[in-house]
VOGU-3710 file (C-alpha; in Angstrom, 3 decimals, decimal comma):
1> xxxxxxxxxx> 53,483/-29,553/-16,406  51,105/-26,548/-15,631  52,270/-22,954/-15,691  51,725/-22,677/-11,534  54,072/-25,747/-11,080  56,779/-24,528/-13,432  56,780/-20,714/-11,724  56,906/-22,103/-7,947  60,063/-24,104/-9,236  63,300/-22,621/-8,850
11> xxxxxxxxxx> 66,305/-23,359/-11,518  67,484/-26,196/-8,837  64,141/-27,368/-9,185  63,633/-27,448/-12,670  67,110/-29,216/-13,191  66,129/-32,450/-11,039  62,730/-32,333/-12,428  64,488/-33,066/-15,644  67,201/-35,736/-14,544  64,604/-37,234/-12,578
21> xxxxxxxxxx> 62,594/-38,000/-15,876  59,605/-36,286/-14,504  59,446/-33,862/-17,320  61,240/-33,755/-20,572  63,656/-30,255/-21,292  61,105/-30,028/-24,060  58,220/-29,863/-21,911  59,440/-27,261/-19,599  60,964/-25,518/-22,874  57,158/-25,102/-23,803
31> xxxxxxxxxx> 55,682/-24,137/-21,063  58,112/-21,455/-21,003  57,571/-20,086/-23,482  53,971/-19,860/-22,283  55,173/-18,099/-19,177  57,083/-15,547/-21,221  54,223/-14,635/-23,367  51,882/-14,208/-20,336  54,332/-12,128/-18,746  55,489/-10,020/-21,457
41> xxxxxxxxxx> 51,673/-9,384/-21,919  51,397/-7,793/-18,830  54,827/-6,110/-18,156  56,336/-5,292/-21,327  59,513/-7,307/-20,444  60,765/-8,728/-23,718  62,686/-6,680/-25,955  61,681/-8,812/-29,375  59,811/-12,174/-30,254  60,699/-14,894/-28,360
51> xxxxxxxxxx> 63,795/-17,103/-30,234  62,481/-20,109/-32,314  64,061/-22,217/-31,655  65,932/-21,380/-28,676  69,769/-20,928/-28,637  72,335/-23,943/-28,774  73,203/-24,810/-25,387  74,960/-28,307/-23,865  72,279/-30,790/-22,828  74,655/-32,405/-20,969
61> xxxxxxxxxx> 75,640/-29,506/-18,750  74,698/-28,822/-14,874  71,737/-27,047/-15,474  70,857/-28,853/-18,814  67,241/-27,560/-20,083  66,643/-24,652/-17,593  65,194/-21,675/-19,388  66,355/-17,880/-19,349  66,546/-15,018/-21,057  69,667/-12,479/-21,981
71> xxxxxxxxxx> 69,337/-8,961/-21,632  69,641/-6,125/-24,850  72,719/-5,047/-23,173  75,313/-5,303/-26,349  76,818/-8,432/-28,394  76,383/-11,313/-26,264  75,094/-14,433/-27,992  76,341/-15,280/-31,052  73,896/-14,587/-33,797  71,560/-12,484/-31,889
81> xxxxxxxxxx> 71,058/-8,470/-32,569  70,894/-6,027/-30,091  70,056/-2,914/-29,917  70,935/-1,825/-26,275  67,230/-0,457/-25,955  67,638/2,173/-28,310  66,057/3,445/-31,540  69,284/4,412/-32,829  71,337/1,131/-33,254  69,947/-0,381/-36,308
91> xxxxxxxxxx> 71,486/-3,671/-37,655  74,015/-5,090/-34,581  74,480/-8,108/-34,423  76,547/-10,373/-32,294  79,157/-12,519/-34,199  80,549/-14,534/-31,315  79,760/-15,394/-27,988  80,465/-13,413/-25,110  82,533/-15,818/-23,145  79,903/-15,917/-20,153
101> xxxxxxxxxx> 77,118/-16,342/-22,562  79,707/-19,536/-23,859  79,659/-20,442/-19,945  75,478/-20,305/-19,819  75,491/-22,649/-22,908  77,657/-25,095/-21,503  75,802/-25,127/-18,303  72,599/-25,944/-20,471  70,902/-23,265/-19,759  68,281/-22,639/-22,881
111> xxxxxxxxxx> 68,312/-19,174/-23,690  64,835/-18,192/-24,983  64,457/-14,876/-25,583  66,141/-11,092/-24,785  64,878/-8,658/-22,752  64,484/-4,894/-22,221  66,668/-2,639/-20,932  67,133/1,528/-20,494  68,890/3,190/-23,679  72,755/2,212/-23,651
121> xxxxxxxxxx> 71,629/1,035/-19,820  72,258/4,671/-18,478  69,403/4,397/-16,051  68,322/2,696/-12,843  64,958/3,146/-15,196  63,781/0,457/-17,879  61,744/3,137/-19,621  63,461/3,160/-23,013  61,728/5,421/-25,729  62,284/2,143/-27,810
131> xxxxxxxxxx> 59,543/0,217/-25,702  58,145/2,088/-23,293  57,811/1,234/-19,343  58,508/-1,885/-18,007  55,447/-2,463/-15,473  56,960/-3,810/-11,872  54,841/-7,640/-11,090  54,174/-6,523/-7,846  52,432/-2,985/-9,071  51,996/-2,426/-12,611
141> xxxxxxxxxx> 52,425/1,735/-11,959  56,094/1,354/-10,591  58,847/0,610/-12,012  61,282/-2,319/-12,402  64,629/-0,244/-11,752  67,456/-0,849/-13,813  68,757/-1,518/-16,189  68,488/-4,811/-15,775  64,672/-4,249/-15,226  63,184/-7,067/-18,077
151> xxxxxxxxxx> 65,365/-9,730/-16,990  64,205/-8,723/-13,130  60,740/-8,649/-13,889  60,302/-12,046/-15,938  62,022/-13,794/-13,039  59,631/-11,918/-10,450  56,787/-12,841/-12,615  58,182/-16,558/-12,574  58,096/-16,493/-16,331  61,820/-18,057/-15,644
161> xxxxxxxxxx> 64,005/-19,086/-12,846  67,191/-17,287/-13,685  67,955/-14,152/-16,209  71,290/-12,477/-17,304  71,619/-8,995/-16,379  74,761/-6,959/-15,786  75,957/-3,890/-13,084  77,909/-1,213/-13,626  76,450/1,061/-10,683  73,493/-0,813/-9,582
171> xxxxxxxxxx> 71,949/-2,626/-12,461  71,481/-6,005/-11,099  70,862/-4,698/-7,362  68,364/-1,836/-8,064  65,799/-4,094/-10,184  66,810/-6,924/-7,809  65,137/-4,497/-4,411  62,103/-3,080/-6,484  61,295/-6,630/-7,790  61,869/-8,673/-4,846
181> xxxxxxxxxx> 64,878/-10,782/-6,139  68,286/-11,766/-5,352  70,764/-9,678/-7,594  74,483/-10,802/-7,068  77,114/-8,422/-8,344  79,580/-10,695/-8,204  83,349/-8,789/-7,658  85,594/-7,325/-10,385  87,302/-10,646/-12,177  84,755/-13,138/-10,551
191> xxxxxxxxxx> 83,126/-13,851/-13,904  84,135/-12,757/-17,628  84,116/-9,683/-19,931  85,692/-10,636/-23,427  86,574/-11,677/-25,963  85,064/-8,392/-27,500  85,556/-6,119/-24,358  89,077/-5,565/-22,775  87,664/-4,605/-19,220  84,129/-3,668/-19,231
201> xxxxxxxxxx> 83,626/-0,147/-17,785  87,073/-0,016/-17,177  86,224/-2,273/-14,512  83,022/-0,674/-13,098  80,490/-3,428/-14,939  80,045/-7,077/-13,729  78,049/-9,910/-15,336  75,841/-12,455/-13,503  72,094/-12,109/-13,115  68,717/-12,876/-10,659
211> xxxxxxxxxx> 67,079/-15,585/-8,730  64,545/-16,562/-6,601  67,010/-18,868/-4,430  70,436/-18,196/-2,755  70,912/-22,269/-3,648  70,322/-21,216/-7,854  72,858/-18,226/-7,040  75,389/-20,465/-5,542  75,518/-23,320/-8,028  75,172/-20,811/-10,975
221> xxxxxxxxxx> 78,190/-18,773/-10,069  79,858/-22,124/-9,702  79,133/-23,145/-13,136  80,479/-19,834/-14,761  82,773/-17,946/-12,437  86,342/-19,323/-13,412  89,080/-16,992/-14,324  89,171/-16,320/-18,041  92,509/-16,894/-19,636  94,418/-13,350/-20,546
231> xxxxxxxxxx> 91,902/-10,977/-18,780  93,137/-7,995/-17,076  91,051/-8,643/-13,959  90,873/-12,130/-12,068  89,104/-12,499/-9,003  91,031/-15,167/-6,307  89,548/-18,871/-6,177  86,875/-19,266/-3,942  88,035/-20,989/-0,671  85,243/-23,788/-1,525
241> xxxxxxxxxx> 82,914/-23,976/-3,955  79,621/-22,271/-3,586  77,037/-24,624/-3,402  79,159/-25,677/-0,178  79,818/-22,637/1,087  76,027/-21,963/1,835  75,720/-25,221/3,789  78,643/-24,133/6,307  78,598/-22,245/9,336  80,449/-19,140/8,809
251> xxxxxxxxxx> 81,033/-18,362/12,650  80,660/-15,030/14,384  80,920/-12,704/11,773  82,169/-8,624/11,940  79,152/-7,039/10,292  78,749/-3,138/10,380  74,821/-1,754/9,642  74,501/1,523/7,994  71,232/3,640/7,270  72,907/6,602/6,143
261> xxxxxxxxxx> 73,448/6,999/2,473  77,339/8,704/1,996  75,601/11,233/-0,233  73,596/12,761/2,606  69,738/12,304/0,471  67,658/10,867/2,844  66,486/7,169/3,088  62,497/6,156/3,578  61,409/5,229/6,481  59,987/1,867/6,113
271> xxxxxxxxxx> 63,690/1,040/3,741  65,648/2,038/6,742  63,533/-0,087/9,632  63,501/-3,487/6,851  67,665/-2,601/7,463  67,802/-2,432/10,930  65,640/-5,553/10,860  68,257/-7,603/8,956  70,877/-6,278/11,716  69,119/-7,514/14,831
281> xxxxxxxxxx> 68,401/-10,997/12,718  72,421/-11,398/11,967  72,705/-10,300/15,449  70,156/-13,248/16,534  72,223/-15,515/14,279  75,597/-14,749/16,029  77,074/-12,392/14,554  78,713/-8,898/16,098  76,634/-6,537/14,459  77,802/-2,532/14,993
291> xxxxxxxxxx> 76,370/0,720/13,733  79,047/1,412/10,668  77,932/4,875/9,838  81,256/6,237/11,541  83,756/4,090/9,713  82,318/4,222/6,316  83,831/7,218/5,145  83,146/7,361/0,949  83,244/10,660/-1,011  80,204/10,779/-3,102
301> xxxxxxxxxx> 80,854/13,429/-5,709  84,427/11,180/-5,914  81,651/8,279/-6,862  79,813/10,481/-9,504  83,659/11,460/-11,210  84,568/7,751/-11,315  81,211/6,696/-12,600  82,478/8,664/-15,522  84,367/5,565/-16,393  81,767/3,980/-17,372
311> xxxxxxxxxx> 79,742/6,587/-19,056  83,277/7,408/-21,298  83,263/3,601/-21,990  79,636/3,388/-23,172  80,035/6,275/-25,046  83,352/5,367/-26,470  81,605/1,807/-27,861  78,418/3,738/-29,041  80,819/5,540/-30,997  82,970/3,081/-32,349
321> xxxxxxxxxx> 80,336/1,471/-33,887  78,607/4,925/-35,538  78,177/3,653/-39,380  75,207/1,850/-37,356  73,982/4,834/-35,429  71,277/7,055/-36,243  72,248/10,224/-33,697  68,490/11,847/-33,946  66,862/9,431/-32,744  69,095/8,920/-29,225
331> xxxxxxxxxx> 67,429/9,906/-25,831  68,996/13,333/-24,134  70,955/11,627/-21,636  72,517/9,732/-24,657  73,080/12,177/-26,568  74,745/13,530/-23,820  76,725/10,756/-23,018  78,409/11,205/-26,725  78,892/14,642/-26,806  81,220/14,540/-23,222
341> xxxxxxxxxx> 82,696/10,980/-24,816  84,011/13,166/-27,928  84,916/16,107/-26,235  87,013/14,113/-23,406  90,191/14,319/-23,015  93,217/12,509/-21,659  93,388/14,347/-18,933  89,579/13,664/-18,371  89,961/10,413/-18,073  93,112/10,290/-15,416
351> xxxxxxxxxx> 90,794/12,560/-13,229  88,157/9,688/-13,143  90,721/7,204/-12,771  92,082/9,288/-9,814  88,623/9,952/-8,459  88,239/5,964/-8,497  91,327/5,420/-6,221  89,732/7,972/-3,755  86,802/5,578/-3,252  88,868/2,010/-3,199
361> xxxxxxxxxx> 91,175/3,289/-0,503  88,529/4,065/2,240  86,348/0,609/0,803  89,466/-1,106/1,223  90,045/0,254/5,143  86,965/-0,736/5,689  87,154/-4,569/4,901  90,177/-4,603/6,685  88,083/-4,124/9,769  84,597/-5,624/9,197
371> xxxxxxxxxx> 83,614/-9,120/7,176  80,506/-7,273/5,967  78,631/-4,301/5,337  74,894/-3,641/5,110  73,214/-1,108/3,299  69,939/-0,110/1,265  70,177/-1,241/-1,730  67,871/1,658/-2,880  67,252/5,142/-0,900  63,274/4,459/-1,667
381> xxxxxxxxxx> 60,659/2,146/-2,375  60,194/1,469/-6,040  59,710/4,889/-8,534  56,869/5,720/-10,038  57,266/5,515/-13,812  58,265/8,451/-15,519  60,588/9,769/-11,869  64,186/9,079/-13,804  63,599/10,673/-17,718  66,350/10,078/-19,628
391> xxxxxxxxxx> 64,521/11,650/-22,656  64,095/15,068/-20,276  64,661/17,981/-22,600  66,563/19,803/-20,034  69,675/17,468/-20,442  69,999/19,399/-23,708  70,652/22,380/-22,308  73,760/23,944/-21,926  73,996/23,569/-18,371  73,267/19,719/-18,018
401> xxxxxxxxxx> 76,138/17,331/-17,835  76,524/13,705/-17,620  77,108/14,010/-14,061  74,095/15,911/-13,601  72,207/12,660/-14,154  74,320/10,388/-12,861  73,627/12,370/-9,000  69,926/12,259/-9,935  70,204/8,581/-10,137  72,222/8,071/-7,457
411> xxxxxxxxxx> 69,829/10,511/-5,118  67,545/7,373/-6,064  70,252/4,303/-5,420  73,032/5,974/-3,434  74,354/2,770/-2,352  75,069/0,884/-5,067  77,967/2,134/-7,058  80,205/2,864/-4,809  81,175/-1,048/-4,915  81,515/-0,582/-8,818
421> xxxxxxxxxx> 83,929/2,010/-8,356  85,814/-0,246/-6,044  85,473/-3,425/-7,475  83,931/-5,160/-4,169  80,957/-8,031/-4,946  78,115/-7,260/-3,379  74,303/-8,950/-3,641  70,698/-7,416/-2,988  68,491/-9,832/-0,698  64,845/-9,709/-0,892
431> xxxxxxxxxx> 64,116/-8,744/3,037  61,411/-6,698/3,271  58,127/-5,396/2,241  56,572/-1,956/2,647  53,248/-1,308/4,153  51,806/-1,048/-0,032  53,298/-4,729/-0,343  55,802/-3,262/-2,519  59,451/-4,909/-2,169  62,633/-3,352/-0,155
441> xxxxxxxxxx> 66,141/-4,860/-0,819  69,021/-4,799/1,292  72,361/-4,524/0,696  75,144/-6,810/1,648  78,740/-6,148/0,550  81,910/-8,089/1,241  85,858/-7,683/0,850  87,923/-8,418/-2,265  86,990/-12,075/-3,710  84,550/-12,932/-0,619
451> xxxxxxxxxx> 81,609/-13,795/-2,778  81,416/-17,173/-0,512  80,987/-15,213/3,091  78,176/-12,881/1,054  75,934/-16,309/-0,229  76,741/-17,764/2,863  74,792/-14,722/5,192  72,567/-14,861/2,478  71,700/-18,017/2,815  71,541/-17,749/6,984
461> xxxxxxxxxx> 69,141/-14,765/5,816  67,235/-16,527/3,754  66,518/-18,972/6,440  65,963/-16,349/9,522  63,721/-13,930/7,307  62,082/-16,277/4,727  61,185/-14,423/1,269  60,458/-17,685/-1,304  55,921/-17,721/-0,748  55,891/-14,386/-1,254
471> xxxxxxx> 54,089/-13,883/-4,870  53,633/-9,938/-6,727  50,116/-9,630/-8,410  51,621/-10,563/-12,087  52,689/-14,447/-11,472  52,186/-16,625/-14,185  49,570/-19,684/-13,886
//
């Protein structure tokens, strides 16, 4: 198999390849690894040396002999050490699975390697001091986004079909629009957080990853979306699996179109006209498509307070597991991050909880009226490297707080975490280009445990406004 056949393959592809006796799961295994190495040359994507060999997995399973990679985002695969993309952490390692990582083995998927990811993923920038920029396939000057930005640019680069990434305010969607993927954050309970973490983010973070292919994002939440026993949060049962869901005709659909980020920063140009353009095409499809800027009534500094949450829980692990942390040698936002963590109190926390109700309530009108929302997925075309600093000085300084960085993010992504807050899935679709050729995501959220209607307009989408021949500069082979 040559490196150009294995990138234009998809992880559907790749699978029947294999049963089909084609090509051996060792072959693709090697070529690969080929693909990562070329790709990490050029964008900086892995966060250590490929594993050798590659992780256990069942060679029996679905997607038996598939590559990927996991991202530096905490314990995760048994074995493995991670050091979140910081200096700091010395000596973590994982000593069990995490049970979706237990759900990607048993689906076959061959886990070769781990990539990079922002320091304690507190950016929507993979710029750790750790490793330096990741470089965006399509232009080597922007960034990826994050923090899920290796995982998004290895499968932009086709260096592999499918990569685990995680979202607790935009972390699969961001990289997802400035790489030109598919990032599904699937809804709170729709796939696992333990055994090691109660409720990730007190329920802000979500675990899935990125494709190429709304088919490889069906069939892969199929294979590892099932309730886990004893977990806080559980998502309903799809009406139908996935994989069929995409195949069937969803009918005429509510879908409210919105340009206007809740925050009030302004949206580019050409990112607002790719959004319109994905209204008129659901509207060509069928569907009742209305301006939603009216009805969707979200208090953004109510979205910075409960992104706290998050922030307290990162914080809170970072400093559970101090004998392993080296303080100095933390980023400013970090160090940040701590400081509020250990000064919080109880009282701290109920405000965030309380600030998260304000957002769920108005989310939750919303869906009562409309099947879908569309959105941005980012408020500009992909950032220049060095635009979000999380090593900046200034957040030393008296006057800088968490939530000072937290709005300068969102003035950047100020559609994404609003669906955190409130638990709603939501998925980033490839649609658009800018006039540079650089790539322009759009947002599509759905109601509570409606992860089926979102893959199924994805999939009409993908059809109507094709993405899959379009190729970024860095491809491998």
């Amino acid at each position: 198999m040559e490196l150009h056949e294995y990138a234009d393959l998809d992880a559907v592809g790749l699978r029947d390849l294999i049963r089909r006796g084609e090509v051996t799961a060792a072959e693709v295994e090697q070529v690969a690894r080929r693909a990562l190495d070329q790709a990490h040359t050029e964008l900086n994507a892995l966060a250590r040396p490929l594993f050798d060999p590659a992780l256990g997995h069942d060679a029996a399973g679905p997607f038996a002999g598939v590559p990927f990679v996991i991202k530096d985002s905490g314990p995760f695969a048994r074995g493995v050490p991670f050091s979140l993309g910081s200096r700091a952490i010395r000596s973590a390692v994982a000593h069990e699975d995490h049970e979706l990582m237990a759900r990607f083995r048993a689906a076959g998927l061959v886990a070769l390697g781990q990539s990079t990811a922002p320091e304690l993923g507190l950016s929507f920038a993979t710029e750790p001091v750790k490793h330096g920029p990741t470089r965006n396939p399509w232009a080597p000057d922007r960034g990826v986004g994050g923090s899920s930005g290796g995982s998004a640019a290895l499968v932009a680069a086709g260096a592999v079909p499918f990569a685990h990434g995680n979202d607790g305010g935009g972390s699969l969607r961001v990289p997802a629009s400035c790489c030109g993927l598919i990032g599904l954050k699937p809804g709170r309970g729709r796939t696992p957080s333990g055994p090691l973490v109660g409720e990730a983010g007190f329920g802000l973070i979500a675990e899935f990853g990125f494709t190429r292919t709304v088919r490889d994002t069906a069939l892969l939440l199929d294979a590892v979306s099932a309730s886990a026993v004893g977990e806080k949060y559980a998502a309903p049962a799809p009406p139908r699996p996935y994989a069929e869901a995409i195949q069937t005709n969803p009918g005429r659909l509510r879908i409210a179109v919105t340009t206007a980020a809740w925050s009030g920063v302004a949206v580019d140009k050409q990112v607002a006209e790719v959004v319109v353009t994905a209204g008129k095409a659901l509207e060509w499809i069928g569907h009742d498509v209305t301006e939603a800027a009216a009805s969707v009534q979200i208090d953004a500094d109510a979205i910075v307070e409960a992104s706290m949450l998050a922030a307290y829980a990162t914080g809170g692990a970072i400093l559970a597991a101090r004998a392993r942390l080296d303080r100095t040698l933390l980023e400013a936002v970090s160090r940040r991050v701590l400081a509020e963590t250990e000064a919080a109190t109880a009282l701290d926390l109920l405000a965030a909880v309380d600030a998260q109700h304000r957002v769920t309530r108005p989310v939750g009108r919303f869906f009562a009226e409309h099947d879908l929302l569309i959105t941005p997925t980012l408020a500009e075309l992909p950032a220049p490297h060095g635009t979000l600093d999380s090593d900046d000085p200034a957040y030393d300084e008296p006057g800088a707080t968490t939530r000072t960085w937290l709005r300068r993010i969102y003035e950047y992504g100020p559609f994404t975490a609003a669906f955190n807050v409130s638990g709603n899935p939501a998925v980033s679709l490839p649609l658009g280009q800018s006039r540079e050729g650089l790539p322009i995501g759009v947002q599509l959220v759905a109601d509570h445990g409606r992860e089926d209607l979102l893959l199924t307009v994805a999939a009409q989408l993908e059809q109507a406004v094709p993405w899959k021949d379009r190729r970024p500069s860095v491809f491998v082979g």
